[in-house]
C-alpha positions in Angstrom: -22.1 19.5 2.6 -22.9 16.6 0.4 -23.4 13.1 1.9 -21.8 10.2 0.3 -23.0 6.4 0.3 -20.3 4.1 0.4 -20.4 0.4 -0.3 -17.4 -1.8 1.4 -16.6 -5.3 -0.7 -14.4 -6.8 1.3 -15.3 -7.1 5.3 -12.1 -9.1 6.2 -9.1 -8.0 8.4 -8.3 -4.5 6.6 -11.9 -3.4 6.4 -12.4 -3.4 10.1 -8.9 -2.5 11.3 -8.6 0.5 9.2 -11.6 1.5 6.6 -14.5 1.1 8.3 -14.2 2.7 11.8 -12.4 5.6 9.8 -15.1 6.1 7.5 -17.3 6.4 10.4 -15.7 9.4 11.8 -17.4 11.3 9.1 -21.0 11.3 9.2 -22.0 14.1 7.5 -20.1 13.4 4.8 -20.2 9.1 4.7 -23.7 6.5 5.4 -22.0 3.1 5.3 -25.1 1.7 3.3 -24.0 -1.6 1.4 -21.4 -4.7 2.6 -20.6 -7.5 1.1 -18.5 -10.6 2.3 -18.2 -14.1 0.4 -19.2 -15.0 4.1 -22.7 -13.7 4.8 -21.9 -13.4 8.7 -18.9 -10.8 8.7 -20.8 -8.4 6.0 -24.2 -8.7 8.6 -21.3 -8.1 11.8 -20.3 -4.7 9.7 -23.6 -3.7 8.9 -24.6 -3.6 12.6 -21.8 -1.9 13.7 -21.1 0.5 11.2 -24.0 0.6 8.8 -26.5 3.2 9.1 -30.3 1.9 9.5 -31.3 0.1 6.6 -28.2 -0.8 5.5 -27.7 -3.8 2.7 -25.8 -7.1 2.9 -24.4 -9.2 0.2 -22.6 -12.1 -0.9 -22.5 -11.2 -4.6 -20.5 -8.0 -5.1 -22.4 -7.2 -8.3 -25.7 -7.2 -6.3 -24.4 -5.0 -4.4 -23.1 -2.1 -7.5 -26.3 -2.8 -9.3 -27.9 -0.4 -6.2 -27.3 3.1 -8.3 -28.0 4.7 -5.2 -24.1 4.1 -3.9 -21.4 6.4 -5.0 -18.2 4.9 -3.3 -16.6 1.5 -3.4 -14.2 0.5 -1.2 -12.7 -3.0 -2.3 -10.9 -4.8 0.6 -10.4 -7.9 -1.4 -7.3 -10.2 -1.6 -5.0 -8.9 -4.4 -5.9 -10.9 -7.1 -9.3 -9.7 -7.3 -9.0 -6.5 -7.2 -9.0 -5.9 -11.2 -12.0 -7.2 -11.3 -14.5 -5.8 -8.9 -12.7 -2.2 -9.0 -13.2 -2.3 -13.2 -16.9 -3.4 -12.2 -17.2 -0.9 -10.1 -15.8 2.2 -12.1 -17.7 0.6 -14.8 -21.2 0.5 -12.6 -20.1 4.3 -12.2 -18.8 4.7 -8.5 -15.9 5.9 -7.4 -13.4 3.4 -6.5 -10.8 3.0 -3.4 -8.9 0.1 -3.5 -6.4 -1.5 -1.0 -2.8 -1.8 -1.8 -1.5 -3.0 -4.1 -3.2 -1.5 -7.0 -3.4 -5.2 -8.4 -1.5 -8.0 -8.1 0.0 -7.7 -12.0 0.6 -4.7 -14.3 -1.4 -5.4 -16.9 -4.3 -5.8 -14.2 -3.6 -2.5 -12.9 -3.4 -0.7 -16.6 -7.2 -2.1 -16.3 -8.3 -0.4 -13.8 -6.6 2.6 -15.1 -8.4 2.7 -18.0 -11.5 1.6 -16.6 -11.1 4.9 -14.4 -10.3 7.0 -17.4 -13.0 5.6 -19.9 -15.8 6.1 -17.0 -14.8 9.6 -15.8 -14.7 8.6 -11.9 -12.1 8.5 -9.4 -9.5 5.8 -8.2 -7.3 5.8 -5.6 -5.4 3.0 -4.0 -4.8 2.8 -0.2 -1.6 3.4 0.6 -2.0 5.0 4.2 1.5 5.3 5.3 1.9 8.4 2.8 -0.7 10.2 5.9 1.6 8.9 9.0 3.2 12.4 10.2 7.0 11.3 9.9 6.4 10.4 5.6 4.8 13.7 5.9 7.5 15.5 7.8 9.8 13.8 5.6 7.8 15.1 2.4 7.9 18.5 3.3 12.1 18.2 3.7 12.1 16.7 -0.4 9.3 19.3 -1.4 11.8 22.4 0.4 14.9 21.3 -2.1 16.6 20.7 1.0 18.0 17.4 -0.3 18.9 19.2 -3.2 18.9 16.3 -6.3 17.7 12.9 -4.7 19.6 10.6 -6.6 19.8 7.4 -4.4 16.5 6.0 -2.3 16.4 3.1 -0.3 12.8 1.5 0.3 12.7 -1.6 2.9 10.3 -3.9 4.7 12.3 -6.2 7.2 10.9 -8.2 9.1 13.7 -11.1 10.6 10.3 -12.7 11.6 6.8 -11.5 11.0 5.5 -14.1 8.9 1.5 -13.1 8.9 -0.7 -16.2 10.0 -3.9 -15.0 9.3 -5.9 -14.7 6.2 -4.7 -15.8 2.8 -1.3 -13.9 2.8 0.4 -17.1 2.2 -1.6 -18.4 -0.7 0.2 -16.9 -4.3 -3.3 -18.0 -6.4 -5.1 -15.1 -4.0 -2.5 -12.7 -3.1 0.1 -13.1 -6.4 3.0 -12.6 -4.0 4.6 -12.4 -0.4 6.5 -9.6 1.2 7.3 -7.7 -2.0 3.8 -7.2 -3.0 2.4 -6.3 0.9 5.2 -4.5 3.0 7.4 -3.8 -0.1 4.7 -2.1 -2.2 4.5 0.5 0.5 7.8 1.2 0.9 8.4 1.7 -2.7 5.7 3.8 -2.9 6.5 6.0 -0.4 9.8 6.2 -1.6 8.8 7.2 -5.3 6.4 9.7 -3.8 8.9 11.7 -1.9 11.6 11.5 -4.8 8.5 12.3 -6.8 10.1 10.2 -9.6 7.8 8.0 -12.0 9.9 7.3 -14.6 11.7 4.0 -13.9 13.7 2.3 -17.1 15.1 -0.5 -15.9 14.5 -3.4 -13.1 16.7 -6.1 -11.4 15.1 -8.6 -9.4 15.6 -11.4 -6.9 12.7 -13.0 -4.9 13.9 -16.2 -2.8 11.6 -19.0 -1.2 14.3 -19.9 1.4 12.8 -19.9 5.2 9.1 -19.9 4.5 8.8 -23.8 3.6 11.8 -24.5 5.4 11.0 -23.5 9.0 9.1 -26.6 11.2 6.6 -24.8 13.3 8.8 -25.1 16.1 11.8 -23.3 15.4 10.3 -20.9 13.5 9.9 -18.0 16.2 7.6 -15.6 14.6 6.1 -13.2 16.3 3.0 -13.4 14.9 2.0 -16.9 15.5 3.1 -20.1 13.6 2.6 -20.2 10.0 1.9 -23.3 7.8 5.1 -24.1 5.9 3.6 -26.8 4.0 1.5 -23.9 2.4 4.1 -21.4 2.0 3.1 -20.6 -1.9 5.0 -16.9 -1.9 8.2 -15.8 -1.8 9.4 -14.5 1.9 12.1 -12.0 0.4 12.9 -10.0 -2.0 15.2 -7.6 -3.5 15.0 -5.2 -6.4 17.4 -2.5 -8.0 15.3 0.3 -10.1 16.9 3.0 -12.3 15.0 6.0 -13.4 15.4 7.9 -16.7 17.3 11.0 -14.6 20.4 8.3 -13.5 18.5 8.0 -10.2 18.5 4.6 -8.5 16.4 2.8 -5.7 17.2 0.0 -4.0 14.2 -2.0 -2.4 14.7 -4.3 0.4 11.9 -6.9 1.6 11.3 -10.0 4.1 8.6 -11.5 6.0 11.3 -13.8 7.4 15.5 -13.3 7.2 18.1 -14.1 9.1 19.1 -10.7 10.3 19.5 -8.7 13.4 18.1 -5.1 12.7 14.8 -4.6 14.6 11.2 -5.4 12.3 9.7 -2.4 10.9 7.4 -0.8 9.1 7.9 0.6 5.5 11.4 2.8 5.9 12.6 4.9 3.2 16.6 6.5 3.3 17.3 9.4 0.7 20.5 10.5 -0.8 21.0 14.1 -2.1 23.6 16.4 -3.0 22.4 18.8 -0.5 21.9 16.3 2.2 20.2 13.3 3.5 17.1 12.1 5.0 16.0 8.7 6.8 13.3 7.8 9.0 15.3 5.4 11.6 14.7 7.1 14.5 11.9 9.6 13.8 13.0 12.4 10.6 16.7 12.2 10.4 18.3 15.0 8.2 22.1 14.9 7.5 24.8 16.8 5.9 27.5 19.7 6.2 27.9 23.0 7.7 30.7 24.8 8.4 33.0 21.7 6.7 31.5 20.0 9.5 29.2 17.0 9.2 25.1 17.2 11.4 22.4 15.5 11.8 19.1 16.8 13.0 16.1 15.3 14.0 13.3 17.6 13.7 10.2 15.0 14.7 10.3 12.2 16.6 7.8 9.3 16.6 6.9 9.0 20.1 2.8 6.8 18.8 5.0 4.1 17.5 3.0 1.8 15.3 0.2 3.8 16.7 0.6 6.5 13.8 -0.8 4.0 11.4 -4.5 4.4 13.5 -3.8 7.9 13.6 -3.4 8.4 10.0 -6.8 6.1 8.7 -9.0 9.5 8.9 -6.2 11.3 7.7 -6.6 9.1 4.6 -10.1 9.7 4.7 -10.0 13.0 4.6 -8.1 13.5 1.7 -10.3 10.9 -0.3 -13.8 13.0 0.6 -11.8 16.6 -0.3 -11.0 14.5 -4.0 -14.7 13.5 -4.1 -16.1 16.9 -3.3 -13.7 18.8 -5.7 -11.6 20.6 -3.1 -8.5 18.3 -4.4 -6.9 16.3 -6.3 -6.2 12.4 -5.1 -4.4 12.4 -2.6 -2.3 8.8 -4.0 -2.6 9.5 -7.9 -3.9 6.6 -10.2 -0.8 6.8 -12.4 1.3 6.7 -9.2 0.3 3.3 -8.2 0.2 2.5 -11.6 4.0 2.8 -11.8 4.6 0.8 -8.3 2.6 -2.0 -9.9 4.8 -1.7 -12.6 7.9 -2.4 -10.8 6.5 -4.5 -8.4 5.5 -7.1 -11.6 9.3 -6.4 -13.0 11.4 -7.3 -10.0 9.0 -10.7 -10.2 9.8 -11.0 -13.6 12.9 -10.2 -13.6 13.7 -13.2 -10.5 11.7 -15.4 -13.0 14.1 -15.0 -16.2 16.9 -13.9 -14.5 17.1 -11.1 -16.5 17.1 -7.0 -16.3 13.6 -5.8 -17.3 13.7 -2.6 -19.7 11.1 -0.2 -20.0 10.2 1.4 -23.6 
């Protein structure tokens, strides 16, 4: 069984919640042997507890992919940089996994693309929800025809308050954008992935700055804590309406912070078919007629609760070492984040201009 070394840039909030003590649950297959951290005392903090022996720390990521000796990057990095350590990277010669998004513009993204193809290695973007068991269940119910021809999807990411207070979520030069790029690009890509439809032609866009700069700290009532409104740089919703070449539409819905009463949650996705339909409200929910009489089944329910997101990290894993060792393809195709990017980067620029983006 080969061993991979694997370098982690990036040793923030994501790296510790999810990559690293995932990675770890594979040790014939991963060493942790490299981390790097603009602060020098979180990269040392991961290297004790999640490096093997030996294992390297840096403050300069390109220290750190001049050791030829690493195969795997994982880049846990605020949006914005992630064009250019993962092009470093691929172009160093490892094989690269970066955190959602893919980047925090198009043209970004199309670099890292094409860094991946002109290089001959792998990239993958981390978009973990795609391993929770209900998008799974939910796959399998697209993948059987049982929808027949999904024509309608519906991606959101409400949250009436869940402002996040730590890190640099809030600051547009790091992140490039607020809800829509974090929560929304997973619900749009798990929505694109179960229509498996890549071919969008058109977006309509709204973003709105309305509560973020306008809530005091004390009427704000987040539940994560009070965020700085003075600082609020991103948008805190945002709405986009994507057509597809085959007539299909999606609708995505986003918000770190709305005025509505429906319960936060993580990404959702509804389908529409003209066999049936399929929603994840309350566990796998699969409707439609029999008999001339209108069901609905629910054929798993999520009893883990957020709890599925920790249980589907090694799932993640998993798939990633299977596409390193040959036994698979990726698991979250490059050209599949590619086109989320893609729409992601219309709906902003489509709120921008006030105008429908086209595709050629």
């Amino acid at each position: 069984m080969q061993k991979f070394r694997f370098g982690i840039i990036g040793c923030g909030g994501i790296a510790n919640q999810k990559h690293m003590p995932a990675l770890v649950q594979f040790p014939d297959e991963v060493e942790l042997v490299a981390f790097c951290d603009l602060i020098p005392e979180r990269a040392q903090a991961a290297a004790e507890k999640y490096g093997i022996p030996g294992s390297k720390t840096y403050t300069d990521y390109h220290q750190l992919l001049a050791d030829k000796s690493i195969d795997v990057v994982h880049v846990c990095t605020p949006n914005v940089s992630h064009c250019e350590i993962s092009v470093a990277a691929l172009e160093a010669g490892k094989h690269v996994l970066c955190e959602k998004p893919m980047a925090a513009t198009y043209a970004d993204a199309k670099k890292m693309y094409d860094a991946a193809q002109r290089n001959g290695k792998l990239l993958t973007i981390g978009y973990q929800y795609r391993h929770w068991k209900t998008h799974q269940v939910m796959k399998r119910y697209c993948e059987e025809g049982l929808l027949g021809e999904i024509y309608y999807g519906e991606a959101t990411a409400m949250r009436r308050r869940g402002v996040p207070t730590h890190g640099v979520f809030l600051d547009k030069s790091k992140q490039g954008g607020g809800p829509l790029i974090d929560c929304g690009s997973h619900a749009l890509d798990l929505t694109l992935w179960m229509m498996q439809n890549y071919e969008p032609v058109s977006v309509t866009g709204v973003t709105f700055e309305k509560l973020g700069r306008l809530l005091t700290p004390d009427v704000q009532g987040n539940g994560r804590g009070v965020w700085d409104n003075e600082h609020f740089e991103v948008e805190d919703s945002a709405f986009g309406f994507v057509r597809f070449k085959n007539g299909a539409l999606v609708n995505l819905r986003c918000a770190w912070a709305i005025n509505r009463l429906e319960p936060p949650m993580p990404a959702q996705v509804m389908l529409c078919g003209t066999k049936g339909g399929l929603d994840c409200k309350d566990g796998v929910r699969f409707n439609g007629v029999q008999a001339g009489e209108p069901f609905v089944t629910h054929s798993y329910k999520n009893t883990r609760g957020m709890q599925e997101m920790v249980d589907s990290n090694p799932r993640e894993v998993r798939c990633w070492l299977d596409a390193l060792e040959g036994k698979s393809e990726l698991y979250v195709k490059t050209e599949q984040a590619l086109t989320v990017t893609k729409i992601l980067d219309a709906i902003y620029e489509s709120s921008r201009t006030g105008k429908t983006v086209y595709f050629d």
